[in-house]
C-alpha positions as CSV (number, residue, x, y, z in Angstrom):
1,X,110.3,80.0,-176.0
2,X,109.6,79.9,-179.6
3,X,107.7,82.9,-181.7
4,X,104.3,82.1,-183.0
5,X,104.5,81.1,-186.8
6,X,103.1,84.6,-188.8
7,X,100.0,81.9,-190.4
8,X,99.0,80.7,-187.2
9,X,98.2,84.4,-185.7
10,X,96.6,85.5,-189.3
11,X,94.3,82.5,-188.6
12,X,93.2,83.4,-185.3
13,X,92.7,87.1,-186.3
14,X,90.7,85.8,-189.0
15,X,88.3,83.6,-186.6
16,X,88.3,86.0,-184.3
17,X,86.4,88.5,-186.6
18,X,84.3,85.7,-187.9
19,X,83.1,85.1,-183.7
20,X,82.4,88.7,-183.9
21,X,80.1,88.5,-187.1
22,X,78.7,85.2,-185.7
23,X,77.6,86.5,-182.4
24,X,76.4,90.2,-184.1
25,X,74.2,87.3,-186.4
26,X,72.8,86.1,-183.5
27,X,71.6,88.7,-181.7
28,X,69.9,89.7,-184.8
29,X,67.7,86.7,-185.0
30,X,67.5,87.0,-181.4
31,X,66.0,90.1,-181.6
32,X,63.8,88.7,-184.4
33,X,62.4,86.0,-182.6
34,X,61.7,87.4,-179.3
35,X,59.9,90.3,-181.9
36,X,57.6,87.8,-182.9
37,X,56.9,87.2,-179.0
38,X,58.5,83.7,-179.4
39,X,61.0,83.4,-176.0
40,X,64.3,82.3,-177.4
41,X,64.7,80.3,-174.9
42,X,62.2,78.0,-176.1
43,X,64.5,77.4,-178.6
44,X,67.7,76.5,-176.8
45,X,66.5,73.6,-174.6
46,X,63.4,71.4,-174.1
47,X,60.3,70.7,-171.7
48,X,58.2,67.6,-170.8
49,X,55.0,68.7,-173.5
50,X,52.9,66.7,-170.9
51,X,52.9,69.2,-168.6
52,X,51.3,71.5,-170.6
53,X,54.7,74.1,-171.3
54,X,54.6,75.6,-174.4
55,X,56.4,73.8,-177.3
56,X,60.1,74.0,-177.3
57,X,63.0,72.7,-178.8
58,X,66.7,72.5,-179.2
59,X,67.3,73.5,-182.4
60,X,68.2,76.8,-182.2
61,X,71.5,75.5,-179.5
62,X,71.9,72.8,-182.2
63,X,72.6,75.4,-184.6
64,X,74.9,77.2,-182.5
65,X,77.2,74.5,-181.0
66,X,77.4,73.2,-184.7
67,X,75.7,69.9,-183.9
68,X,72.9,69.7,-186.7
69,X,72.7,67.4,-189.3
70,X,69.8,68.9,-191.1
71,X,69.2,72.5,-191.4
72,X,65.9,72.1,-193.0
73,X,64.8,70.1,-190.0
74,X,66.2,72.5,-187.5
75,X,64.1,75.2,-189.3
76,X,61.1,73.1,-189.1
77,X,61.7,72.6,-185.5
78,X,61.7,76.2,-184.5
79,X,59.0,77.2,-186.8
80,X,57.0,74.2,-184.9
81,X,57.8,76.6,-182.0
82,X,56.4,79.6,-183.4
């Protein structure tokens, strides 16, 4: 078996502590949101508005999984939710 090149375990370190900071991030605005008595989970994943649940939207799981093209129009999405 061959050793792991030096750079390749440097780089996972390295994303490992940004995961870290990335997760501490989001339990902040977590924490933030549900604060302002918004559920987060109206954030991660949608409803049918014509069955009268409250607003919701995906933005906030968009923003996590990296699939946004817009981070203006994700913020205007969940402040639609607020």
């Amino acid at each position: 078996m061959k050793n792991m090149p030096y750079e390749i375990k440097q780089e996972i370190r390295g994303y490992a502590k940004l995961q870290i900071r990335v997760v501490d991030k989001y339990l902040k605005i977590q924490v933030m949101i549900e604060e302002y008595g918004v559920p987060v989970k109206n954030l991660l994943s949608c409803a049918d508005a014509s069955t009268g649940a409250p607003p919701k939207t995906e933005a906030l799981a968009f923003i996590n999984n990296v699939e946004f093209d817009d981070i203006v129009g994700s913020i205007k999405e969940i402040k639609d939710v607020f």
